[in-house]
C-alpha positions in Angstrom: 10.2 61.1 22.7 7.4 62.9 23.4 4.2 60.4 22.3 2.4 61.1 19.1 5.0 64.2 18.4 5.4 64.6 15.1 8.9 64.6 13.5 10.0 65.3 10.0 12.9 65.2 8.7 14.0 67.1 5.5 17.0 66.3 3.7 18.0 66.5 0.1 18.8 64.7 -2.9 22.3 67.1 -3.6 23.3 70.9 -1.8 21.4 73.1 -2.9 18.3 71.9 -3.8 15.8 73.8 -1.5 15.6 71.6 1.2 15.7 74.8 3.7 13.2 76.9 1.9 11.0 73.3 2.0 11.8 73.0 6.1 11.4 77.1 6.5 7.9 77.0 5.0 6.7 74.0 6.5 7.7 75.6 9.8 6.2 78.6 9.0 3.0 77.0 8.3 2.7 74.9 11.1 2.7 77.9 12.9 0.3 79.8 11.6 -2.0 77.2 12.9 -0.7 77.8 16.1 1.4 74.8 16.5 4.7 74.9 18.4 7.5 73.8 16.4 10.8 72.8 17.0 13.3 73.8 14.6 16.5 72.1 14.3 19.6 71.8 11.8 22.6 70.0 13.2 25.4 71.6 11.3 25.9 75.0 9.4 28.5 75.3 6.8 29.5 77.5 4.8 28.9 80.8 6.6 31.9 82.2 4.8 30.2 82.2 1.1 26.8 83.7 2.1 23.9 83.2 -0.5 23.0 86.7 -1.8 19.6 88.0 -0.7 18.9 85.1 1.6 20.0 84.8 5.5 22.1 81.9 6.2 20.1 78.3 6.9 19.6 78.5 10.7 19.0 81.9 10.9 16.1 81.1 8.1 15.0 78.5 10.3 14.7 80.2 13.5 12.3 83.1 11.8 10.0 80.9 10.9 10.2 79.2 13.6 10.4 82.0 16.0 13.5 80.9 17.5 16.8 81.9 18.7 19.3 80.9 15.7 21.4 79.6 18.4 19.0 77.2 19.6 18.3 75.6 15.8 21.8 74.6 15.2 24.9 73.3 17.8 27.7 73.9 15.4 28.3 76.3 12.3 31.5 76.6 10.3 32.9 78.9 7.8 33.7 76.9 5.1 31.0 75.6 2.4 32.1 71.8 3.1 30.6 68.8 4.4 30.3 68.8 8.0 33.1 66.1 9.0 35.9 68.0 6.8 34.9 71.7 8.3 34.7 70.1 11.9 38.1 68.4 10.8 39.5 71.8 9.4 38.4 73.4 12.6 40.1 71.2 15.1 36.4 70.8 16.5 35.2 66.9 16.2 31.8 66.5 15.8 30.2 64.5 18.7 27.5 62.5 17.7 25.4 62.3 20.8 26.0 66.1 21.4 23.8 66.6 18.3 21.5 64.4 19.3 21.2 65.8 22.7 20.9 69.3 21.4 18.4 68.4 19.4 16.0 66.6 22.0 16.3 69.5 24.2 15.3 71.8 21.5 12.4 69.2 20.8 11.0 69.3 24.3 7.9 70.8 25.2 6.9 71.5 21.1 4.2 69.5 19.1 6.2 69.1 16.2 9.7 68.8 15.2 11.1 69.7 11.9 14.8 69.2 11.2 17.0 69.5 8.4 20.3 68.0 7.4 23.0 68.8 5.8 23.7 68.1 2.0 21.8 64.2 1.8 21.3 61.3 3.4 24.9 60.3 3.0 26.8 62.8 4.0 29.2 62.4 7.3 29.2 64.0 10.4 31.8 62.9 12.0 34.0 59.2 10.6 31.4 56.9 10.0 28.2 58.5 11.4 26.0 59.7 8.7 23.3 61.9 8.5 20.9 59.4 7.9 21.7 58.3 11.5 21.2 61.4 13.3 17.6 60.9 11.5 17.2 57.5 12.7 18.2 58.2 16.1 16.0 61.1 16.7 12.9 58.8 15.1 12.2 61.1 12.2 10.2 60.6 9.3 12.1 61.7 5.9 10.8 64.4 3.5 13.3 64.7 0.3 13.4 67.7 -1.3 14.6 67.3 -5.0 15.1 69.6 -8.3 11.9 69.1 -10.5 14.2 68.9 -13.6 16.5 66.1 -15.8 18.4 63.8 -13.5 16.0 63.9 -10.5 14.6 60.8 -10.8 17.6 58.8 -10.6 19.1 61.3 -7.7 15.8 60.7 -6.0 15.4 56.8 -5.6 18.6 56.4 -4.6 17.9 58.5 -1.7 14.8 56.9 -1.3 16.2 53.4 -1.4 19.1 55.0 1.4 16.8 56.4 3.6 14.6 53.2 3.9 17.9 50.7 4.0 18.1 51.5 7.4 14.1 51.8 8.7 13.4 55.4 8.1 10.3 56.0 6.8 10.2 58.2 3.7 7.2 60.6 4.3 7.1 61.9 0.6 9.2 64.2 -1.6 9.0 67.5 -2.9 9.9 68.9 -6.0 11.0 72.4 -6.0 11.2 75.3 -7.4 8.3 73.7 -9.2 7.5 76.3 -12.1 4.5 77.7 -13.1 4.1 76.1 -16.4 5.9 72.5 -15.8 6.7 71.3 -19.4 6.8 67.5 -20.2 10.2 66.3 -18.4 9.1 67.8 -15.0 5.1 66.1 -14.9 6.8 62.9 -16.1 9.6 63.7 -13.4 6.8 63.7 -11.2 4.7 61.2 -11.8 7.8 58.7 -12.8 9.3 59.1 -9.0 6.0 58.5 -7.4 5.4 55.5 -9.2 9.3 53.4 -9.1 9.7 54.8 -5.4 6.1 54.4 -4.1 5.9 57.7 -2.6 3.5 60.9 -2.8 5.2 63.8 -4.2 4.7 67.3 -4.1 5.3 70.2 -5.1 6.4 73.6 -4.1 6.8 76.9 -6.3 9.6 79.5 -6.2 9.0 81.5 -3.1 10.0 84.7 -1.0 12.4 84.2 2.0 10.0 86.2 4.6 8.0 84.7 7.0 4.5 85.3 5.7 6.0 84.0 2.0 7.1 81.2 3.5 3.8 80.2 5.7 1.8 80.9 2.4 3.8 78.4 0.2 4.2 75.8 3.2 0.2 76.0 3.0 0.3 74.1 0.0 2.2 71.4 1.3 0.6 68.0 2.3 1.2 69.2 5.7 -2.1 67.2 7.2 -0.6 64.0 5.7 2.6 64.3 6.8 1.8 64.6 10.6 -1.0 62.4 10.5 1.7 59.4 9.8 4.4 60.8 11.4 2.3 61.0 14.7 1.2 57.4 14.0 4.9 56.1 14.2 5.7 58.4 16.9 
């Protein structure tokens, strides 16, 4: 690994929770400072059920990271399934150290990598080798990306208390789409998961797919924080 290079590594508490608008605009943000960052997702599913108005996760990625698509993910896959069944329903094992190796040659030569997973922690990418491992073995720090309402709290200390069962450092968590006016359940939300699971969360409001959107809202990220002790345990 490159020394004091910066890696972060978002994943989520569930599918669908934001974790590649939170990856896209800290990406995009990053640059506009004019870092280079490395952009990479292991595994695309679900290219067959396409999320209306938005492009599909790597392609997301790759704007704002002004990359090829090809180069932010190895493998995609038609069906919206965890990676292990579509790789199984493809007749294409997943290789573990081929996504690892794809990934530290996309890493070389920028200042800071940003990766994303697919689904949580938990999920498999091929028998027993989870996504939390591809994390650990690429020496990532872990953002969590979580839904601001009821049930969060719960979803988001368990992945807490996964992510740091094996040594990954937990970097913070965002809560997202954060609304404009949060009502009682989401501040306590807040405030509740910071305090059982010793972590600094954030937030981050709805938000446009472009790049510009997405370099704007990254800008209120902790973005200083998060590479200041990611580059320390780098």
């Amino acid at each position: 690994m490159t020394p004091a290079q910066p890696r972060l590594f978002i994943t989520g508490t569930d599918t669908g929770v934001g974790k590649t608008v939170v990856a896209a605009a800290t990406i995009a943000a990053l640059r506009t400072r004019g870092l280079r960052v490395a952009a990479i997702k292991p595994v695309v599913t679900g290219l067959d059920e396409p999320e209306p108005g938005r492009p599909p996760d790597h392609e997301l990625l790759a704007a704002a990271a002004g990359a090829d698509p090809a180069d932010v993910t190895l493998r995609t896959f038609g069906p919206a399934v965890s990676p292990h069944l579509a790789a199984e329903l493809a007749g294409e094992p997943l290789e573990p150290s081929a996504l690892v190796a794809a990934a530290e040659a996309c890493a070389a030569g920028a200042e800071v990598v940003v990766g994303e997973g697919a689904g949580g922690l938990l999920v498999p990418l091929d028998g027993a080798y989870l996504m939390r491992d591809y994390a650990r073995d690429l020496a990532m720090d872990v953002l969590i990306a979580a839904r601001p309402g009821l049930g969060t709290i719960n979803h988001t200390l368990l992945t807490i208390e996964a992510a740091r069962a094996v040594g990954l450092y937990v970097a913070g968590v965002v809560l997202t789409p954060w609304p404009e006016e949060p009502g009682l359940v989401e501040r306590s939300n807040r405030v509740t998961i910071a305090s059982l699971g010793d972590v600094t969360v954030a937030t981050l409001a709805q938000t446009g797919t472009s790049v510009a959107d997405l370099a704007r809202s990254g800008a209120t990220l902790p973005l200083d924080d998060w590479l200041a002790g990611a580059s320390a345990r780098s």
